[in-house]
Backbone as a printed PyTorch tensor [residue, N CA C, xyz], in Angstrom:
tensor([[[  0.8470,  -1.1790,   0.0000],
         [  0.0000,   0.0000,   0.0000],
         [  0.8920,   1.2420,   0.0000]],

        [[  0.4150,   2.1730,  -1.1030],
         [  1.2650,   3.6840,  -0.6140],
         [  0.3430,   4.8440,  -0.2420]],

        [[  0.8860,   5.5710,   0.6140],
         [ -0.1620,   6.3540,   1.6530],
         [  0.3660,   7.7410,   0.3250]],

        [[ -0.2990,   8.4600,  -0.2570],
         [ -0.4050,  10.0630,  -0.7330],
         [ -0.8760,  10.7250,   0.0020]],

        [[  0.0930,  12.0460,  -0.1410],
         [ -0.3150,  13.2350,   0.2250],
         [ -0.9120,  13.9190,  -1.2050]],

        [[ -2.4040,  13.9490,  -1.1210],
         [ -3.1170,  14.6940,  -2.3640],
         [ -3.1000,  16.1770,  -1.9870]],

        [[ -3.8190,  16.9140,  -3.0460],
         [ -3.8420,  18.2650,  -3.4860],
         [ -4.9780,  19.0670,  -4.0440]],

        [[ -5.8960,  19.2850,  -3.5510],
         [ -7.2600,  19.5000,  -5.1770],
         [ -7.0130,  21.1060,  -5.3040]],

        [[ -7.5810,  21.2090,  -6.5620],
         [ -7.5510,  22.5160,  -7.3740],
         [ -7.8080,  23.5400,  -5.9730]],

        [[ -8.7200,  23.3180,  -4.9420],
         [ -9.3370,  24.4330,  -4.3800],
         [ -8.3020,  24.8070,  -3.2020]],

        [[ -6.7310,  23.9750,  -3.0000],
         [ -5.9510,  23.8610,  -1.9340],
         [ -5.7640,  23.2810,  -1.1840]],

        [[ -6.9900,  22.2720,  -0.8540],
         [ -7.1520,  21.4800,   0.5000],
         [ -6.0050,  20.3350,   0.3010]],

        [[ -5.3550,  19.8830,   1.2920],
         [ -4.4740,  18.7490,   1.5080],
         [ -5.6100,  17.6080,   2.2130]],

        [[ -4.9680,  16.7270,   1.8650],
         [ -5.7630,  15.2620,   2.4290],
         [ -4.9170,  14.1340,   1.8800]],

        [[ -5.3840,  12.7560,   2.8380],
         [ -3.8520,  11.8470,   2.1790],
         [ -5.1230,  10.4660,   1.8760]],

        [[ -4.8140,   9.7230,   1.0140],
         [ -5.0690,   8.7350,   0.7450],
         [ -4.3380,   7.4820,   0.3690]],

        [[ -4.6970,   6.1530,   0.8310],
         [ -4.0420,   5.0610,  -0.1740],
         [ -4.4890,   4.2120,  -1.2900]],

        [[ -3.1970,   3.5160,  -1.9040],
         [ -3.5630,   3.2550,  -2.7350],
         [ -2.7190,   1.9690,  -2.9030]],

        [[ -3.6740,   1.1410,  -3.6000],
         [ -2.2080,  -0.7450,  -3.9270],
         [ -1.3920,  -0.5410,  -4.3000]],

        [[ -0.9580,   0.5500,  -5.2680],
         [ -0.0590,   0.8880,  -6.1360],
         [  0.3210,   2.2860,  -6.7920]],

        [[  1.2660,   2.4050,  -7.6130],
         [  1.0940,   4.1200,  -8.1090],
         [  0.2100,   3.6860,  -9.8000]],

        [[  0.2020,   2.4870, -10.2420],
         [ -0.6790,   2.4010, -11.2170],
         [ -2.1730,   2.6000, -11.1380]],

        [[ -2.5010,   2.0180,  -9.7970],
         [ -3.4930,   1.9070,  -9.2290],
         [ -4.1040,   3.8900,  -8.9260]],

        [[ -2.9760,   3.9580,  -8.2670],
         [ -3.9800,   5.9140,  -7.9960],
         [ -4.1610,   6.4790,  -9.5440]],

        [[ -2.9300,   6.1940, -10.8340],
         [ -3.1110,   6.5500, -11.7420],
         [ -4.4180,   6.3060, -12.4000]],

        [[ -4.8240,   5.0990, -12.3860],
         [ -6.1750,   4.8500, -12.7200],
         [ -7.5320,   5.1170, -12.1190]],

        [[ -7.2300,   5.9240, -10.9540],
         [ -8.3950,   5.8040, -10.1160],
         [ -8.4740,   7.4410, -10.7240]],

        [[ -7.1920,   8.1190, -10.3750],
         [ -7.3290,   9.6770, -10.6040],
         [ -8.0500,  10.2680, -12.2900]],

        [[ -7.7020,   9.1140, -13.2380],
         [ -7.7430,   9.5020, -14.7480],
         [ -9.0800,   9.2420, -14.7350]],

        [[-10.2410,   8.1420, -13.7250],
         [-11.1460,   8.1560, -13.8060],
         [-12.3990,   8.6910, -12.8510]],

        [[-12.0930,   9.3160, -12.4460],
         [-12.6170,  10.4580, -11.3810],
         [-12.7800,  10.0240, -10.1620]],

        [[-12.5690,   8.8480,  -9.6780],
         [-12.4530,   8.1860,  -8.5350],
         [-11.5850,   9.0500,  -7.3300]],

        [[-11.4440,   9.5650,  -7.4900],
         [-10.2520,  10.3750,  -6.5190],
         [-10.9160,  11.5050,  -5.8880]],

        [[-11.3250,  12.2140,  -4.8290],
         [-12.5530,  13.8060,  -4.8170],
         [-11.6580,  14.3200,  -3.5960]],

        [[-11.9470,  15.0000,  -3.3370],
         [-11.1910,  15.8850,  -2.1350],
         [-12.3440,  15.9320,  -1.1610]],

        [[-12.0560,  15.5550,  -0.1200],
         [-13.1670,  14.8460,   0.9490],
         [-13.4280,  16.5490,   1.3830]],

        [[-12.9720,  17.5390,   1.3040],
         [-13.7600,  18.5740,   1.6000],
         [-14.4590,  19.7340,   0.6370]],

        [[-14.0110,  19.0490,  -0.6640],
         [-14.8340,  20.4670,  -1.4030],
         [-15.1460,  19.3610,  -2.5920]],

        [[-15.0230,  17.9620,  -2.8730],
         [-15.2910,  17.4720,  -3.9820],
         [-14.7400,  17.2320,  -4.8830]],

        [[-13.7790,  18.1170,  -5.2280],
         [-13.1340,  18.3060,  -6.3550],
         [-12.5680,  17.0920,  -6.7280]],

        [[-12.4930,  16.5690,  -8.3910],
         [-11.9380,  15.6600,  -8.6150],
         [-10.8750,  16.0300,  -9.4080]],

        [[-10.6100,  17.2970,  -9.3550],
         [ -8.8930,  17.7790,  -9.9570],
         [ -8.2220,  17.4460,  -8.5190]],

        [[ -7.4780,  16.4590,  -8.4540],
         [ -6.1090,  16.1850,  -7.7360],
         [ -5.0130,  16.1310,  -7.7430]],

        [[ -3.7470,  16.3080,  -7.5380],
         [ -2.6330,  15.4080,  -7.6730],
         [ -2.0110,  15.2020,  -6.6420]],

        [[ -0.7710,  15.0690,  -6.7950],
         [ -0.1060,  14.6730,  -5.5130],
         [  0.7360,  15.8330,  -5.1020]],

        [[  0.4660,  15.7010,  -4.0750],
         [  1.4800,  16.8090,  -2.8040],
         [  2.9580,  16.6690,  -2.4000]],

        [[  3.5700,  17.4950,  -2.1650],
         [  4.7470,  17.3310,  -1.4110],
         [  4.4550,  16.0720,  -0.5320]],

        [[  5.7010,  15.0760,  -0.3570],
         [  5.8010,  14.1030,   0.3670],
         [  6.8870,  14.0300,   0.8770]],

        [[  6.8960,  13.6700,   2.3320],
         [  8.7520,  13.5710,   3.0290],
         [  8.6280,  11.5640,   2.9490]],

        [[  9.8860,  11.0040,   2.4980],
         [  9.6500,   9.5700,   2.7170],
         [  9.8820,   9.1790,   3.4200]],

        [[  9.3150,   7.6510,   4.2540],
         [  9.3760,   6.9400,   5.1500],
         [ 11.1610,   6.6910,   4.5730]],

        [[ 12.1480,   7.2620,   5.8910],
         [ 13.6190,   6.8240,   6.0680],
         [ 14.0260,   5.7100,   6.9480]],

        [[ 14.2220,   4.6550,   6.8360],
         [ 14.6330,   3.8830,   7.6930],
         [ 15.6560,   4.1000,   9.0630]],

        [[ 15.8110,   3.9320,  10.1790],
         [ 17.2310,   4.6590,  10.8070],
         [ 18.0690,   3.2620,  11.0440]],

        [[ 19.2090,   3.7660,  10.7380],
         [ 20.1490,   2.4020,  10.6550],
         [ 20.5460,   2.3930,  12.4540]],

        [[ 20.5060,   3.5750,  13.1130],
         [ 21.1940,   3.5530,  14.1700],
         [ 20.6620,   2.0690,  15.2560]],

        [[ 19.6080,   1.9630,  14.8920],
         [ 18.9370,   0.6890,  15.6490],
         [ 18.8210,  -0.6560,  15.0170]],

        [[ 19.5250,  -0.7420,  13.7260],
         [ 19.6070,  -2.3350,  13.1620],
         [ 20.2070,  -3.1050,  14.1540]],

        [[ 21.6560,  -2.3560,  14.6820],
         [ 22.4450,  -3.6540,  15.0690],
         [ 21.6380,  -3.9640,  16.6130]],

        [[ 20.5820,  -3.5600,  16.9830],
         [ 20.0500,  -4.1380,  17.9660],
         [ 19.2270,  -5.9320,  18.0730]],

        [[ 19.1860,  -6.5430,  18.5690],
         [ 19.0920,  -7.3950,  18.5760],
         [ 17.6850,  -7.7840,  18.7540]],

        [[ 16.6840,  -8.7260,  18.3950],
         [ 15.3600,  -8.7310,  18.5390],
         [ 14.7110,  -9.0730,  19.9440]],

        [[ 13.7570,  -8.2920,  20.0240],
         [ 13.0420,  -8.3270,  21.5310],
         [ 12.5080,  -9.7950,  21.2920]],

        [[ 13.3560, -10.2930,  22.8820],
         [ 12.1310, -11.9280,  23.2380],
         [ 11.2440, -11.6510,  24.1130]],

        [[ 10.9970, -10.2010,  25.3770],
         [ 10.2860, -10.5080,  25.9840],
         [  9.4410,  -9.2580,  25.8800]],

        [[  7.9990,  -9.7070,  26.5420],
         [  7.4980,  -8.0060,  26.6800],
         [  8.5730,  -7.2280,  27.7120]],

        [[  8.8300,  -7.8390,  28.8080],
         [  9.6910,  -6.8470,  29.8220],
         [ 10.9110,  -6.0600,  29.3240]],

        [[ 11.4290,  -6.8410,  28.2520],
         [ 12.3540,  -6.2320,  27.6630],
         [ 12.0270,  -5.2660,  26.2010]],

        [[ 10.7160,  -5.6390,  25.5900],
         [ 10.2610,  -4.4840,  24.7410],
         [  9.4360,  -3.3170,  25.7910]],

        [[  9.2440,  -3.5580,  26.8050],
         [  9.2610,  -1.8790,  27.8270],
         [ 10.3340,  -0.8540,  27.7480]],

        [[ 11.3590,  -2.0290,  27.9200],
         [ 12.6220,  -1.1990,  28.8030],
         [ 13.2130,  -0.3520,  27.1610]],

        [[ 12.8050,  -1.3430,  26.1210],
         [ 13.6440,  -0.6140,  24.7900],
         [ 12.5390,   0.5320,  24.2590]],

        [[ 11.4910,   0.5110,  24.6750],
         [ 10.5270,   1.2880,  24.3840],
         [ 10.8140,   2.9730,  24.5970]],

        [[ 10.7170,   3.9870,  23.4760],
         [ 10.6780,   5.4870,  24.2660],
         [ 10.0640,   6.1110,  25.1450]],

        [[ 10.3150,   6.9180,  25.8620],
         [  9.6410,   6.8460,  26.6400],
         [  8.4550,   7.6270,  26.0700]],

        [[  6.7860,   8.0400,  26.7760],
         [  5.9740,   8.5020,  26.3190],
         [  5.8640,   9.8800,  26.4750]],

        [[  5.5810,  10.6970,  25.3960],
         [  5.3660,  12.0230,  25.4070],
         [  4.2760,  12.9940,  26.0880]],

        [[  4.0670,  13.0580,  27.1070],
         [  2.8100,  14.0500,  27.5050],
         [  2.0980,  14.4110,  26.6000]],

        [[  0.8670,  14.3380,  26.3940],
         [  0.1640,  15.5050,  25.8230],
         [ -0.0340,  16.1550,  26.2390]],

        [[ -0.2510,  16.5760,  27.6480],
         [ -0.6690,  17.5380,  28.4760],
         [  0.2480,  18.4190,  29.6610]],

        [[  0.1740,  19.3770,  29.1960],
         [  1.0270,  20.2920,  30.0930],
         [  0.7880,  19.9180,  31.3910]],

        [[  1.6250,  20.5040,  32.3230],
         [  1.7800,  19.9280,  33.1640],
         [  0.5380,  21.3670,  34.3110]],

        [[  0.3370,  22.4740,  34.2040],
         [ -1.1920,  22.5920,  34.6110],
         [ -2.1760,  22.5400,  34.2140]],

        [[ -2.1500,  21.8120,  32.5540],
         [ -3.5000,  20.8410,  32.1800],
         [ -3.5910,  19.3630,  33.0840]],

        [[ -2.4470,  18.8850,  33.3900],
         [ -2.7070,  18.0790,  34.2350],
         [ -3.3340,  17.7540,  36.1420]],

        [[ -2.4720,  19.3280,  36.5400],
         [ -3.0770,  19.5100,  37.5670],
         [ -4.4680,  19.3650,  37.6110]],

        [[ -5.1340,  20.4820,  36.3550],
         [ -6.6350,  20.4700,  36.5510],
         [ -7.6970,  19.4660,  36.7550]],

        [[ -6.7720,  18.2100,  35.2530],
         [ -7.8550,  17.1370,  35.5540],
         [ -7.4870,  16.0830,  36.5830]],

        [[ -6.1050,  16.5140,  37.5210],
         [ -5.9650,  15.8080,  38.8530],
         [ -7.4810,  16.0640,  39.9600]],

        [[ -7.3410,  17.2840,  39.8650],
         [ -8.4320,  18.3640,  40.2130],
         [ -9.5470,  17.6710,  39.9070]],

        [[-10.0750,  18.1350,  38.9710],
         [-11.3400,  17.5710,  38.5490],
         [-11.8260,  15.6420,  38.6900]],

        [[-10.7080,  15.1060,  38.8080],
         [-10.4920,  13.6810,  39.1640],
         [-10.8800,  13.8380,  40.3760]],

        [[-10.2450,  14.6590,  41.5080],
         [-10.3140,  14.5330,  43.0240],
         [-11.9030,  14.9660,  43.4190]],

        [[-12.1410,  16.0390,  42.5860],
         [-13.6290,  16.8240,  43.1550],
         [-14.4500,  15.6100,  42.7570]],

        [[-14.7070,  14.9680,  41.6020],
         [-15.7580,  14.0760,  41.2570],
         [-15.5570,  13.3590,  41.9560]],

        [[-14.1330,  12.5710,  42.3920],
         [-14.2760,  11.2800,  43.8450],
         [-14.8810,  11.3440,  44.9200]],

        [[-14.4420,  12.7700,  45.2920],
         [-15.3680,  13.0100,  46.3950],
         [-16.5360,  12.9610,  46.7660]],

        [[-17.1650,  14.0450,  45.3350],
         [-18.4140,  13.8140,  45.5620],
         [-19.4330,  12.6850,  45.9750]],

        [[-18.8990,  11.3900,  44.2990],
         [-19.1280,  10.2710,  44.3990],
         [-19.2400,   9.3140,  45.7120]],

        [[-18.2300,   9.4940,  46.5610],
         [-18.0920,   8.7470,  47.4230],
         [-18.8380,   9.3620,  48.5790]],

        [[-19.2460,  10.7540,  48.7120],
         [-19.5100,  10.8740,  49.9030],
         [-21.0710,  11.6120,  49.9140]],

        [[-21.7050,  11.7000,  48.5340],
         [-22.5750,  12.5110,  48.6060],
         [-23.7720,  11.0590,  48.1910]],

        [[-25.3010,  11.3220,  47.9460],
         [-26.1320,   9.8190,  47.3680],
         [-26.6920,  10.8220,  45.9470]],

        [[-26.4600,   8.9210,  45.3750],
         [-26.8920,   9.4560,  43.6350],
         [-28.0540,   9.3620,  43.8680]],

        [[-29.3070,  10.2460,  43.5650],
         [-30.3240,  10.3700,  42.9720],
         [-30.9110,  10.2380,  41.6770]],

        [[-30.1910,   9.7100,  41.2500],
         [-30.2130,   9.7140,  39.3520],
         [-30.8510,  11.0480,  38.3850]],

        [[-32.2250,  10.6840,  38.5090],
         [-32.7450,  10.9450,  37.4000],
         [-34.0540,  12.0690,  38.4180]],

        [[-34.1840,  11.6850,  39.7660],
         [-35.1490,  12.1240,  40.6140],
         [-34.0640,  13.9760,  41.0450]],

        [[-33.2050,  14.1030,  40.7200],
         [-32.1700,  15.2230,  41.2170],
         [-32.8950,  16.1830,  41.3290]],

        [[-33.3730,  16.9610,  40.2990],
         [-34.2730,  18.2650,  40.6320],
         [-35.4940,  18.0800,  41.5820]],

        [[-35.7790,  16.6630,  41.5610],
         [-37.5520,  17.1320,  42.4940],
         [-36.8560,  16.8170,  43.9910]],

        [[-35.4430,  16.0540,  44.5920],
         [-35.1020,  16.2620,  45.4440],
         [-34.4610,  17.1020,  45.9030]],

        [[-33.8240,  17.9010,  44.9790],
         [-32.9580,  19.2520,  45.6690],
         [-34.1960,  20.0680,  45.9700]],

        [[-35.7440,  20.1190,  44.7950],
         [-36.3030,  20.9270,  45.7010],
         [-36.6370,  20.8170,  47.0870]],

        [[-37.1370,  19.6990,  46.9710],
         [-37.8880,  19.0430,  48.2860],
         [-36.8360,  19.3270,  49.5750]],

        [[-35.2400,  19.3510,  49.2980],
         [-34.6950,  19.8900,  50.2830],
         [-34.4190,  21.0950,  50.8220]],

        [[-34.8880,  21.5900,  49.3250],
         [-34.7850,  23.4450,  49.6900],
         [-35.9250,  23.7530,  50.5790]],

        [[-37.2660,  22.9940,  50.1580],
         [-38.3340,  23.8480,  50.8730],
         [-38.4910,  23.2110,  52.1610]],

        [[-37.6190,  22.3140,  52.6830],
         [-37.5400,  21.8830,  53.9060],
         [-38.8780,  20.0520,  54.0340]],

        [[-39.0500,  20.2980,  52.6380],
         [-39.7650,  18.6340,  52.5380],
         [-39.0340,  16.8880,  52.9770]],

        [[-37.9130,  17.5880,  52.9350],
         [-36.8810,  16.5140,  53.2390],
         [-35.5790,  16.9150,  53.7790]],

        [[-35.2030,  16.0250,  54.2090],
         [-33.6050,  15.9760,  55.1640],
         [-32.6150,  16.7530,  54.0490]],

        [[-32.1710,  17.4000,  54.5390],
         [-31.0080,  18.2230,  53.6060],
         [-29.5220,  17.4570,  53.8760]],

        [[-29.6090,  16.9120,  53.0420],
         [-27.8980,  16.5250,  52.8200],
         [-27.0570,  16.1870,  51.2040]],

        [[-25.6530,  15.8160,  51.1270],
         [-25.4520,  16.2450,  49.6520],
         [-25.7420,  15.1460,  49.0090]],

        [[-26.1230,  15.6570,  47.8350],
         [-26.7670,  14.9150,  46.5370],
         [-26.0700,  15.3310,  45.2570]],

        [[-26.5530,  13.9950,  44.5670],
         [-25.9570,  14.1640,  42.8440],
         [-26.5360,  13.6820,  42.3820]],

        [[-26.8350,  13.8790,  40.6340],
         [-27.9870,  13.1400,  39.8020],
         [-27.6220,  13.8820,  38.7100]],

        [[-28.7580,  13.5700,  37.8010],
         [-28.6780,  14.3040,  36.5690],
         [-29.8940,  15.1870,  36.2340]],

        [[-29.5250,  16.2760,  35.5320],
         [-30.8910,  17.4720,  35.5120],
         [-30.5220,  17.6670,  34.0950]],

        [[-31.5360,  18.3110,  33.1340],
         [-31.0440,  18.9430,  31.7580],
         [-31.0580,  20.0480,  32.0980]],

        [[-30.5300,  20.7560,  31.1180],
         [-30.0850,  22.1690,  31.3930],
         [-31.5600,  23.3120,  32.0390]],

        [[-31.9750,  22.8030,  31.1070],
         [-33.6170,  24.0780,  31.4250],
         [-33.6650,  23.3400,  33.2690]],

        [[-34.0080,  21.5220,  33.0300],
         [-34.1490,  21.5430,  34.8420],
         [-33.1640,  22.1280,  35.6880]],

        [[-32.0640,  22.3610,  35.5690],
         [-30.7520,  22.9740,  36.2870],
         [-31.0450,  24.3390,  36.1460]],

        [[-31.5000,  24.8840,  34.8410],
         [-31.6870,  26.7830,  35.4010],
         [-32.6730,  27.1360,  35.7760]],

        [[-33.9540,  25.9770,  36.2280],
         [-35.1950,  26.2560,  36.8430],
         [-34.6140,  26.6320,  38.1810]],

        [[-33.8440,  25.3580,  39.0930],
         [-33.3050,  25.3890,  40.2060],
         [-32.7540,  26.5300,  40.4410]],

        [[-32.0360,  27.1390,  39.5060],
         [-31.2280,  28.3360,  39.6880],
         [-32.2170,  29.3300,  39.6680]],

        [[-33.1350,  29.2160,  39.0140],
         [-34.2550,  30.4400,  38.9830],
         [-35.0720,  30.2410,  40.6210]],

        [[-35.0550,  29.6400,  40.9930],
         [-35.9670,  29.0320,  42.1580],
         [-35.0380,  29.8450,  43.1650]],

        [[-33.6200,  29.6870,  43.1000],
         [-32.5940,  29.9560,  44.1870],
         [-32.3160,  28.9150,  44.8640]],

        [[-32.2720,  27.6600,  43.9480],
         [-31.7130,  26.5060,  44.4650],
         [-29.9710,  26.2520,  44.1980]],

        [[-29.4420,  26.4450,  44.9450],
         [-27.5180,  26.2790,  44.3030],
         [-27.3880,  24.4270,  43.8330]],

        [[-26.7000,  25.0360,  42.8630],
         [-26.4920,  23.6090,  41.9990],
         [-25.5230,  24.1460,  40.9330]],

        [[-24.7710,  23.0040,  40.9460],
         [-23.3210,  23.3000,  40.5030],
         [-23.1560,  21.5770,  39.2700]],

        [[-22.5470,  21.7490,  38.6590],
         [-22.4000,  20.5520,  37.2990],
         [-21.0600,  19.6650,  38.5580]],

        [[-21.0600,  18.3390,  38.1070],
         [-20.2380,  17.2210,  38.6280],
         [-19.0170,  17.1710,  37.3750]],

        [[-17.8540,  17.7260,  37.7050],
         [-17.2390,  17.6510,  36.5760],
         [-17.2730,  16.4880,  35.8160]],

        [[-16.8780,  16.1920,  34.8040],
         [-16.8940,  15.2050,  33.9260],
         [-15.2940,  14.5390,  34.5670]],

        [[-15.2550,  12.6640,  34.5670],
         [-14.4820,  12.4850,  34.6180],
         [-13.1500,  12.4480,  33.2740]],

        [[-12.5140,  13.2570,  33.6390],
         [-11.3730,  13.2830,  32.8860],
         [-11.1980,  12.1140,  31.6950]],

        [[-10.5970,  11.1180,  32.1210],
         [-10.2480,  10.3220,  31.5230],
         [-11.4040,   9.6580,  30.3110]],

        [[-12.8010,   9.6200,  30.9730],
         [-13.8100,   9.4380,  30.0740],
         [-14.2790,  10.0470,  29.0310]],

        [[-13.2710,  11.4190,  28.3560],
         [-14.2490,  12.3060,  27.5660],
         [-12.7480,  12.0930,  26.2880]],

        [[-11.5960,  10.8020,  26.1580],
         [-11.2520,  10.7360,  24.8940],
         [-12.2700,   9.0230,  24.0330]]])
């Protein structure tokens, strides 16, 4: 398979593959080829840097174990700065808490936060889920209610 970097008349870059370079030739001469953002079936090919092999790691010898494809492994790059990370330490810690120390109400959340505002029930902390209009009723009411951050890790 060879991976292209395409081109269409209108500028857009986009990469595609193909079995062969006979193969894109024939696909492109027959309009098979479009530019996934404007259509266009004028294409060609783009600047390309090539896959370079690095010799510096031939004379290494082949991994037999996983423990030893760790240790030869690079190490991993952050994506995240390091006070993007604080935050969703943060936001990790506030949702534990909550979780652990407050009762889920699910789906009942707004008719019990009222019921605790107007003194219908025992006031203590709660979590659930409200849609937005039920969450700015509460707020219109003068009920305090605040969103459960999202856990971090769940939103790639």
């Amino acid at each position: 398979m060879i991976r292209y970097t395409l081109v269409c008349d209108g500028g857009h870059d986009f990469e595609s593959w193909f079995p062969s370079s006979a193969s894109y030739d024939d696909q492109v001469a027959r309009g098979f080829v479009a530019c996934p953002l404007c259509g266009s079936a004028q294409v060609a090919k783009g600047m390309m840097s090539p896959a370079v092999a690095r010799t510096d790691r031939a004379a290494r010898l082949p991994v037999t174990d996983a423990t030893e494809a760790v240790a030869l492994a690079p190490a991993p790059v952050p994506l995240l700065s390091e006070p993007e990370q604080r935050v969703r330490a943060l936001m990790r810690a506030v949702r534990e808490h909550v979780t652990r120390t407050a009762d889920d109400v699910g789906t009942a959340f707004p008719e019990e936060a009222r019921r605790m505002h107007y003194g219908e029930s025992p006031t203590r902390p709660i979590y659930g889920e409200a849609s937005l209009a039920e969450a700015r009723a509460l707020v219109d009411e003068g009920i305090e209610v605040a969103p459960l951050p999202p856990a971090p890790d769940d939103r790639h």
